[in-house]
N, C-alpha and C positions, 0 to 999 in steps of 0.2 A: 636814353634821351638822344644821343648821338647816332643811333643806328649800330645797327649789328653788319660789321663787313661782309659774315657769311652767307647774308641776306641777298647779298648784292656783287657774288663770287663769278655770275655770267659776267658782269658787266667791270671790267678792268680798270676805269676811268672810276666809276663810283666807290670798288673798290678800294686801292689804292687812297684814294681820299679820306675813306672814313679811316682806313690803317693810319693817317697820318694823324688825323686827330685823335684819333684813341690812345695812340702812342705819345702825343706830344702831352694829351692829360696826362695818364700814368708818370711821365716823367716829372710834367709841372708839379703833379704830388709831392711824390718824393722830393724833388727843390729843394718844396713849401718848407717841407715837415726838417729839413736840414738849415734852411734859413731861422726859423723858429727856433729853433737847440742853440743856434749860435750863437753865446754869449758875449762874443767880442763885441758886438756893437750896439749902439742905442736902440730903442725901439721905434724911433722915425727911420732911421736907415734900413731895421729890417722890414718896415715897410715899403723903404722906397724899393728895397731888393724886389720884394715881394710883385710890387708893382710892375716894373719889370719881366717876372716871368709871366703877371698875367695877361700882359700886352702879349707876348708873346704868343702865348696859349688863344688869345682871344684872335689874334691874325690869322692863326692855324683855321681857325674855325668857322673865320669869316671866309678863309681860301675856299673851305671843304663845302659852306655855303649854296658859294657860287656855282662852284662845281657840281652840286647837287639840282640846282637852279635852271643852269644851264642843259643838263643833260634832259630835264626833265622836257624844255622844249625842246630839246634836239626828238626826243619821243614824239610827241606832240606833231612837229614837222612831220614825223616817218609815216606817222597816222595818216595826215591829211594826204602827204602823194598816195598812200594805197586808197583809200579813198578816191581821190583823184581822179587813179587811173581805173579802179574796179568799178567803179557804176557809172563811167560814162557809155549814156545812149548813143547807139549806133542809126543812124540820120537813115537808113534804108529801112530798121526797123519800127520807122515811128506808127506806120499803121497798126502793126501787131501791139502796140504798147496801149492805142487809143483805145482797142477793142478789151486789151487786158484789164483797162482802166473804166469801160464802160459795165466790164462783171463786176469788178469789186464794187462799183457803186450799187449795181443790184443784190449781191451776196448782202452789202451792208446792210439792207432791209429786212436780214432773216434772221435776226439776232444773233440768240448763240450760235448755231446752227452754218449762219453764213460766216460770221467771224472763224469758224475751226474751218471753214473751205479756205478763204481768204489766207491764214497761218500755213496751210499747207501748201497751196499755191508760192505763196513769194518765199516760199523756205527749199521748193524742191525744183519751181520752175525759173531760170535767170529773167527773162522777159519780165514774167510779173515781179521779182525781184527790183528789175530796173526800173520796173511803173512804180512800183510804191518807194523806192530810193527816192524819187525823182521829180514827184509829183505833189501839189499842196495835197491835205486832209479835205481841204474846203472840196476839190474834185471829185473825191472819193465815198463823199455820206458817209465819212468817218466821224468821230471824236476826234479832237488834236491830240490827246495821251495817248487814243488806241493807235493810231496812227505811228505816232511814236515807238509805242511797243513793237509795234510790227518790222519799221526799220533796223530796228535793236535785232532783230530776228534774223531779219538780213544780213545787217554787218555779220554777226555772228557764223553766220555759213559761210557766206564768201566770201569774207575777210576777217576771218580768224585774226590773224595778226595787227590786224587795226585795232581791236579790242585791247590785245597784250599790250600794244601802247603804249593807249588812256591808261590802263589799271599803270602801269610802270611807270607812267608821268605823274598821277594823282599819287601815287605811293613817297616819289621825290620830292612834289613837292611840298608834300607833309610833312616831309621830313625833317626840309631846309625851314619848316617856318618855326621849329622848335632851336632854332638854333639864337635865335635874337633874346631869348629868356634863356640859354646857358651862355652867352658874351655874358649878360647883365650880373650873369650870376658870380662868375669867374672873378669879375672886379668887383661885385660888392663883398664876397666874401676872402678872398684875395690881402686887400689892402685897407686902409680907412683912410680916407682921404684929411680927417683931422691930426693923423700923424704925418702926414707927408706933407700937410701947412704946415707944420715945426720946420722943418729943413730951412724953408726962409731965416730962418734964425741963425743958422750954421755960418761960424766964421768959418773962413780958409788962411790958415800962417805959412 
């Protein structure tokens, strides 16, 4: 539920993070299970102990969160400048782009046929590349999905690494969203909030 550190051993920052929470669980365990044995004291105070480490534990995890949160748009950002800087059109080649863009619109007439010209093209040449980066569907006698597809095609050749990303930003922040049902868990199973309304009760001599 927390992630696996070794999952995330490229990356030092996400590491470290999850090391901390996994760590600070394993120990709020053992605490627990030490507070619990403890007979010395009442059973609103081992809860109020209790309470306690889970604050603790639950801070941990709101830090590791964030950290998780954050990194994922720190990915996110990295994306968009490679993006950014890989498909911008170069302003001398706009006529090569308009002609690249007046084939696809007639490839798109030929069904199957033109679509595997079209694939091949913006996969193997940067120009058409950058027309279909660049340009609506509405130009091109595409579909918006095929369209779509095809851009996906693009990233994928020329910017490899804009892809590693998204997939490493959507992995974190899957990550982080499981972490607000283990906070919840932590305290309800933790403590009971009907023993720690006894304490009210508790004189001090």
């Amino acid at each position: 539920m927390l992630g696996d550190p070794n999952g995330f051993a490229h990356d030092n920052v996400v590491y470290n993070a999850l090391k901390d929470v996994h760590g600070s669980a394993e120990s709020s365990a053992e605490l627990l299970g030490r507070i619990t044995n403890d007979l010395t004291v009442t059973e609103p105070v081992r809860h109020e102990m209790a309470a306690k480490v889970a604050n603790q534990l639950a801070a941990t995890a709101e830090a590791t969160q964030r950290t998780l949160e954050t990194r994922a748009k720190d990915h996110m950002a990295a994306c968009e400048s490679v993006m950014g800087s890989r498909f911008v059109p170069d302003p001398v080649r706009t006529p090569i782009y308009m002609r690249c863009l007046d084939w696809v619109a007639r490839e798109a007439q030929n069904g199957d046929g033109g679509y595997t010209n079209i694939r091949e093209a913006v996969t193997e040449d940067p120009d058409f590349a950058l027309t279909m980066y660049n340009h609506s569907w509405r130009l091109m006698g595409l579909p918006e999905d095929v369209v779509l597809g095809f851009k996906e095609k693009v990233v994928a050749k020329f910017a490899p690494e804009a892809l590693e990303h998204i997939e490493s930003s959507t992995k974190l922040d899957r990550l982080a969203k499981r972490y607000p049902g283990f906070i919840a868990k932590v305290h309800a199973s933790f403590y009971s909030p009907l023993e720690l309304a006894k304490l009210r009760t508790r004189v001090e001599v």
